[in-house]
Legacy VTK file of the C-alpha trace (Angstrom):
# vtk DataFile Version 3.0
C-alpha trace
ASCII
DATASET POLYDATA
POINTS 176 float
89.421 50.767 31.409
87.832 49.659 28.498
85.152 51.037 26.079
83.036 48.567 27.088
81.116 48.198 30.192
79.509 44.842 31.831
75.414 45.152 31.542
75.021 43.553 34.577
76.812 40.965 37.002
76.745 37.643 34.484
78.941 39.462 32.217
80.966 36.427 30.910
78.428 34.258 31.922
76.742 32.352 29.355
73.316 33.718 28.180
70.450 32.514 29.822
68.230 29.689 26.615
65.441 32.009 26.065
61.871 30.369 27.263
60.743 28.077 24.975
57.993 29.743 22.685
54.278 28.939 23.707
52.527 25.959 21.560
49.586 26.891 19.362
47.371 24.275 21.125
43.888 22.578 19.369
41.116 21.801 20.894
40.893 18.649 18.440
43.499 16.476 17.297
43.071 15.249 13.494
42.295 11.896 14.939
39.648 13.619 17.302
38.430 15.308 14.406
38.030 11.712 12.054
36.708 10.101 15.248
33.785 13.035 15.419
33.194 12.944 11.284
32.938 8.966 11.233
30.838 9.049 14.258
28.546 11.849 12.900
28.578 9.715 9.566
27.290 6.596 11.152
24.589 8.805 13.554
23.470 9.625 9.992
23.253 6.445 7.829
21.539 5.080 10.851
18.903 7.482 11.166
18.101 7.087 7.182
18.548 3.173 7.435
15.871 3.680 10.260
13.729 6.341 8.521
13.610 3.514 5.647
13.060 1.101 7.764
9.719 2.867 9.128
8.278 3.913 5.961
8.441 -0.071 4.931
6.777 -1.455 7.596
3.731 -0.108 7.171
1.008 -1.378 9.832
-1.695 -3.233 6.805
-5.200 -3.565 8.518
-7.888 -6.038 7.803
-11.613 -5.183 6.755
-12.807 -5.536 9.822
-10.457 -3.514 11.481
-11.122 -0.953 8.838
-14.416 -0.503 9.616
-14.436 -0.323 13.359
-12.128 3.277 12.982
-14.452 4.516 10.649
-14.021 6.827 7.897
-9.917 8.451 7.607
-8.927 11.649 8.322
-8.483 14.292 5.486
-5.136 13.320 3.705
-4.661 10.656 6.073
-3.867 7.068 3.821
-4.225 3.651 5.406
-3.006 0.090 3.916
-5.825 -2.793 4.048
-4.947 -6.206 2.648
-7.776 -8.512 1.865
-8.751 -11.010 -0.895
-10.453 -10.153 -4.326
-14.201 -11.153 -4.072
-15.151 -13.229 -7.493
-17.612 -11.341 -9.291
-17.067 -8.027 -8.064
-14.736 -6.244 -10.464
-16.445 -3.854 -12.524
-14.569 -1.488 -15.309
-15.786 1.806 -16.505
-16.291 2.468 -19.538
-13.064 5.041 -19.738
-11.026 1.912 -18.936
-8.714 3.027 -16.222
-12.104 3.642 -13.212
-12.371 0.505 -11.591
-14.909 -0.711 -8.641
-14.589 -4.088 -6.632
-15.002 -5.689 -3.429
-12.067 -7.246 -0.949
-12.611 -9.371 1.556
-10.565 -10.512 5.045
-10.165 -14.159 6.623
-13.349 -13.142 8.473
-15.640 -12.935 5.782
-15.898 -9.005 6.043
-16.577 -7.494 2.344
-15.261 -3.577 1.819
-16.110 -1.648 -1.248
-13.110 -0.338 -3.428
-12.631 2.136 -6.428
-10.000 2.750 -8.104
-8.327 4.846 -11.142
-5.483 4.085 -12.644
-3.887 0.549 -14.677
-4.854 -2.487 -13.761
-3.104 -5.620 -15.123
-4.146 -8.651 -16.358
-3.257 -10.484 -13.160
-5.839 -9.371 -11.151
-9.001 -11.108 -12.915
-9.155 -13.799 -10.862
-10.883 -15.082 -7.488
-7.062 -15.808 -5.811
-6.204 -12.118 -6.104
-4.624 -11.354 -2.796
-4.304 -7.332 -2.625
-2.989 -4.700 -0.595
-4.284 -0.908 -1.070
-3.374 1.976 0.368
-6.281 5.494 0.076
-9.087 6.282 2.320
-12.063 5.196 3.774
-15.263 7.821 3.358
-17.997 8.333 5.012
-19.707 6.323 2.431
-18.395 3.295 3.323
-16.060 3.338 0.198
-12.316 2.865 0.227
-10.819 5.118 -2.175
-7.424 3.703 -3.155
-4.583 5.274 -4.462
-2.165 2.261 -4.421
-3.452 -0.902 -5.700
-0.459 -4.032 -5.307
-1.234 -7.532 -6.256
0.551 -10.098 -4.181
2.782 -12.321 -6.332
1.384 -15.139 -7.870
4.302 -17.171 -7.134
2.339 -19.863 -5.222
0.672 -21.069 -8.237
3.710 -21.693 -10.214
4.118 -25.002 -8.761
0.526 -25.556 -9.964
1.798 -24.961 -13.614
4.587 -27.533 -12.833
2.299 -29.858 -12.127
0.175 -29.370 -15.636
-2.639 -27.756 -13.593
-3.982 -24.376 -15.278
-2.835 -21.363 -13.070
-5.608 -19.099 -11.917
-4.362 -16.051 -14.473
-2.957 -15.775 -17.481
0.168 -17.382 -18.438
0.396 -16.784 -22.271
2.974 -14.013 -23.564
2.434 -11.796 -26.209
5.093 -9.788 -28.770
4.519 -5.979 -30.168
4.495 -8.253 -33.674
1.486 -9.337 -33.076
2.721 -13.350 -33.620
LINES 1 177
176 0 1 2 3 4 5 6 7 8 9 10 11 12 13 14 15 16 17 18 19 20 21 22 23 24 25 26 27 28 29 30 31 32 33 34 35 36 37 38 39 40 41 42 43 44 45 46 47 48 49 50 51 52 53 54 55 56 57 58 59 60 61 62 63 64 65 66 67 68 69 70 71 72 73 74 75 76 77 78 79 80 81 82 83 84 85 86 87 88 89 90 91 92 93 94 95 96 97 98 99 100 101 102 103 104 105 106 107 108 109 110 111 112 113 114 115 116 117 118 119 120 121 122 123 124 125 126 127 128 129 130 131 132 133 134 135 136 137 138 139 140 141 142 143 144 145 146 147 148 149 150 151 152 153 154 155 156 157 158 159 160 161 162 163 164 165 166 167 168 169 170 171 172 173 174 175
C-alpha cells in the first residue's frame, strides 16, 4: 500500500474549476453616470436661462393702471412707462434731485422724483421713459430706476437735415 491515501472517490479525477468569483456589481454604469451629470447640467442651465428670462420681462404698467392699485407695498418696486410731459422737469438745486411729470397714451399725468444722474437726453418733450420705485400715498412715484428709451427713431430725422429733438453735438475733456 502506499503512503498515500485517496481523499475521496474522484481520486484521479480531474479537479472540479472552482466557481467563478462573484462580480463587484454598480448600481451605475459610467455612461449612466454621464447620462445623470449632463442631464442634471441641462435641468440647471435651464432653470437659470428661465430665472433670466423672468427677471427681463418685467410686466411695465401705464399711468392709469398705476393709479387704480394705489399706493405699493413697503419694498415692493413697480415699472411704469409713460412719456415726458414738456415743461415739467424741475432740478434741485444739489443737481442730482429731480421732479417731473410722465404721461400714458391716455392722457393720464403721474408725478415723479428722482435722485441720481440724469443725462442730457432727457430734456426734451419726445422723452419716452420707463421707471421702476414706488407709488406713495401721496400720489408721488418715487423712482429708483430712471431708463430713457433710445432715441434711435430720430436719427433718420438727422438724415434728413431736420434738427433731432436732443442734443447731437460731442464734446472732448480738451475743451475744443
Amino acid at each position: 500500500m502506499s503512503t498515500h491515501e485517496p481523499h475521496g472517490p474522484a481520486e484521479g479525477a480531474a479537479q472540479a474549476a472552482p466557481a467563478p468569483a462573484a462580480r463587484a456589481t454598480r448600481l451605475f454604469t459610467p455612461r449612466t453616470r454621464l447620462a445623470i451629470a449632463a442631464l442634471l447640467f441641462v435641468g440647471a442651465l435651464s432653470y437659470f436661462a428661465f430665472l433670466a428670462w423672468r427677471s427681463a420681462t418685467v410686466y411695465y404698467m401705464t399711468v392709469a393702471e398705476l393709479e387704480q392699485a394705489g399706493p405699493t407695498r413697503e419694498g415692493r418696486l413697480v415699472r411704469v412707462a409713460g412719456k415726458l410731459v414738456d415743461g415739467t422737469f424741475s432740478r434741485a438745486a444739489d443737481g442730482r434731485n429731480v421732479s417731473f411729470q410722465v404721461s400714458d397714451d391716455q392722457g393720464n399725468v403721474l408725478p415723479v422724483a428722482y435722485s441720481g444722474e440724469v443725462g442730457q437726453i432727457f430734456f426734451n418733450e419726445h422723452s419716452e421713459l420707463i421707471l421702476e420705485g414706488q407709488y406713495t400715498h401721496e400720489h408721488i412715484f418715487n423712482t429708483e430706476t430712471l431708463i430713457v428709451s433710445c432715441p434711435s427713431k430720430y436719427e433718420s430725422l438727422q438724415d434728413q437735415g431736420k434738427q433731432p429733438p436732443y442734443q447731437t453735438e460731442t464734446y472732448n475733456a480738451s475743451g475744443s
